[in-house]
C-alpha positions in Angstrom: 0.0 0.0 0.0 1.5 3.5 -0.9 2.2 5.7 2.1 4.0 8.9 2.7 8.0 8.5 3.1 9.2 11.7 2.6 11.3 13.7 5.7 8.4 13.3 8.6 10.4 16.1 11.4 9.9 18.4 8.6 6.2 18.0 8.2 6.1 18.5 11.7 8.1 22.1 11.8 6.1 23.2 8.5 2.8 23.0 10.8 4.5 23.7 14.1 3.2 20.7 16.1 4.5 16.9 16.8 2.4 15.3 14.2 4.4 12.6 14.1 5.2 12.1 18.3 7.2 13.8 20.2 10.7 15.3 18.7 13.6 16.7 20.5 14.4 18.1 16.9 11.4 20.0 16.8 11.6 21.4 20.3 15.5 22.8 19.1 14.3 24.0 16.2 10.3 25.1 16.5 10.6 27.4 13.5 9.4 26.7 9.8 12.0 24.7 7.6 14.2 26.1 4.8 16.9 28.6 4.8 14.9 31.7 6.2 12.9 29.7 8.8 14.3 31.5 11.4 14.1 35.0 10.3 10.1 34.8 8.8 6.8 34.9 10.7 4.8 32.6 9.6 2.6 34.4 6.7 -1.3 35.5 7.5 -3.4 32.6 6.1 -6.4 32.7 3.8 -9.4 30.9 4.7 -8.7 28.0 2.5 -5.1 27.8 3.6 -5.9 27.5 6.9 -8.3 24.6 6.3 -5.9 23.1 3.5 -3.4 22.9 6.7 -5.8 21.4 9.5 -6.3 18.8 6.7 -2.9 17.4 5.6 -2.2 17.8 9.5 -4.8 15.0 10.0 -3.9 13.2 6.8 -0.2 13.3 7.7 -1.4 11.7 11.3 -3.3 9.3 10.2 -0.7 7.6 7.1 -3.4 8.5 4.8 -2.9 9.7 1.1 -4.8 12.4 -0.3 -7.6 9.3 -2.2 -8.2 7.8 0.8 -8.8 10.9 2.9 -10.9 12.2 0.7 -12.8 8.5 0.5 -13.1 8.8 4.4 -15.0 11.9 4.3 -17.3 11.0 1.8 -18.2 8.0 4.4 -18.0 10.4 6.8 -20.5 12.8 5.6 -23.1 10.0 4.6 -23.4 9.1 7.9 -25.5 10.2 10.5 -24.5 12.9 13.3 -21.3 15.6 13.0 -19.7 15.0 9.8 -16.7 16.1 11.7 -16.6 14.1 14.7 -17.6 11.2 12.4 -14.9 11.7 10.7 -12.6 11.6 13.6 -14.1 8.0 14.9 -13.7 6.8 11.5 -10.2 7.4 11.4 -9.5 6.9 15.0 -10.8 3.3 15.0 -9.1 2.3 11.8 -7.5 -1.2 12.6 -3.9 0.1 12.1 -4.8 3.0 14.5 -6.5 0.6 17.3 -3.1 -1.9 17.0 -0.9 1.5 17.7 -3.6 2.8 20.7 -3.8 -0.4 22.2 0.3 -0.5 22.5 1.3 -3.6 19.8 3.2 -1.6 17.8 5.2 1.7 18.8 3.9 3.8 16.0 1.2 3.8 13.4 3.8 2.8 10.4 4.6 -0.2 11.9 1.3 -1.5 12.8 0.0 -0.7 9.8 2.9 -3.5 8.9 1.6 -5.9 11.2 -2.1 -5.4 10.1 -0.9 -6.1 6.4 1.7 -8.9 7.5 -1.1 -10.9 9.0 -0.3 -10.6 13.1 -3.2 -9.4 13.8 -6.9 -10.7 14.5 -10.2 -9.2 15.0 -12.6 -12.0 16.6 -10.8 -15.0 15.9 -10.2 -13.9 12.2 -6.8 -12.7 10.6 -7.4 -9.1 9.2 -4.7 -8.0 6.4 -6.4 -4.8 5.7 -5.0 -2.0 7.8 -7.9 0.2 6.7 -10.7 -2.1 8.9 -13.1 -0.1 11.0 -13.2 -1.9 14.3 -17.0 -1.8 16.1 -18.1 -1.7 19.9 -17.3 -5.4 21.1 -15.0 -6.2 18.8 -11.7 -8.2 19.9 -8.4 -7.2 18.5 -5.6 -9.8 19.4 -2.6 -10.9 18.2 -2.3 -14.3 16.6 -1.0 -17.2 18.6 2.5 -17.7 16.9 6.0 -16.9 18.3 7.2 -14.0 15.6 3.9 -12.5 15.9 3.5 -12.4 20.2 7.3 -11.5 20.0 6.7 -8.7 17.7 4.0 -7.1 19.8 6.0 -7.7 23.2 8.9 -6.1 22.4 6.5 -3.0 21.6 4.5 -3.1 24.7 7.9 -3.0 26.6 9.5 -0.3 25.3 6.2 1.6 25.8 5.3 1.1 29.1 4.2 4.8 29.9 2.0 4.4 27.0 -1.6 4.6 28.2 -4.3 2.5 26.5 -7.4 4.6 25.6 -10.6 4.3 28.1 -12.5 3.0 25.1 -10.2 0.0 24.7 -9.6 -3.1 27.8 -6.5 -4.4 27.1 -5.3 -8.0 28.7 -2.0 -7.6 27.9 -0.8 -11.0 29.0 -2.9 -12.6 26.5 -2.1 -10.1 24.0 -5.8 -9.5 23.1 -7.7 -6.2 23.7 -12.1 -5.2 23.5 -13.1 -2.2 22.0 -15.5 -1.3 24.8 -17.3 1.8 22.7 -16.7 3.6 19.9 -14.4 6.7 21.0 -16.2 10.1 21.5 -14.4 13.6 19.8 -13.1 14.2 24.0 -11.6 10.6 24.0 -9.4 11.5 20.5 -8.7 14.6 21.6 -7.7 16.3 17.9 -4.9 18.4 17.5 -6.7 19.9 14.5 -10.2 22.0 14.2 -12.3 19.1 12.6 -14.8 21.7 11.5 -12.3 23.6 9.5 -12.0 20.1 7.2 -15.6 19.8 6.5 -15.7 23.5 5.5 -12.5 23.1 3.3 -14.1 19.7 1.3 -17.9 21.8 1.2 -16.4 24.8 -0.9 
């Protein structure tokens, strides 16, 4: 599946937030990129610029490409309730998404890898598609081999701080977690104004 590759710190200084986790390279240099970063303020935005940024912010977050962002907001917007805040569940309980909150993998690249390398179930069935919506009682596990349990231990060791999400019971010795509910807009917790998309795809 094509995903983004390109330099990910300077994404993150080009919007002026961690969009990819935390950075010690950001935090040194929390200026725009390129030769002049340091001298220029960042320029007034339009309108459309500013929702054009809140958008790639969220698509850069996410591992999405420009196709399928656009895909999940036409689900989005279908459906019933907030557009926005749909939009937000959808993406948040995305099966790669759900492996990284619930702690399997360290980041969203590389459970995306295990979702398409086939270490990961959702009830009892192997899932290969990294773009599965997970539902309310759903269980998300990893499958019962060595390289597969070994893959997601080492991960939930060197993450130890990380906190799994009140939406999701994890039982981490059996390496199988239950998506309780389906995660309100206060459970995500955006970094972007969701609003600001919807606006940006209704012009």
């Amino acid at each position: 599946m094509a995903r983004y590759k390109g330099p990910r710190v300077r994404i993150s200084r080009k919007y002026g937030m961690p969009i990819f986790g935390p950075s010690k390279y950001l935090e040194r240099r929390a200026y725009p990129p390129g030769v002049h970063g340091p001298k220029k303020s960042r320029r007034k935005q339009s309108d459309y610029g500013i929702g054009l940024a809140e958008k790639q912010k969220l698509r850069y977050q996410y591992g999405l490409l420009e196709r399928q962002f656009r895909r999940m907001f036409e689900i989005a917007r279908k459906k019933r309730g907030v557009t926005g805040e749909t939009l937000l569940q959808l993406l948040e309980t995305r099966l790669d998404n759900v492996v990284f909150r619930i702690g399997f993998a360290t980041t969203r690249p590389f459970a995306r890898q295990m979702v398409n390398h086939g270490h990961i179930r959702v009830n009892g069935r192997k899932v290969s598609a990294a773009s599965f919506n997970v539902k309310a009682g759903d269980i998300v596990e990893v499958r019962p081999t060595a390289v597969s349990q070994q893959l997601a231990n080492k991960s939930l060791e060197s993450a130890q701080v990380h906190t799994v999400p009140d939406w999701i019971t994890l039982q981490k010795e059996a390496y199988r977690a239950q998506i309780m509910r389906i995660p309100s807009r206060d459970d995500i917790q955006p970094m972007v104004n969701e609003q600001l998309i919807v606006e940006f795809y209704s012009r």
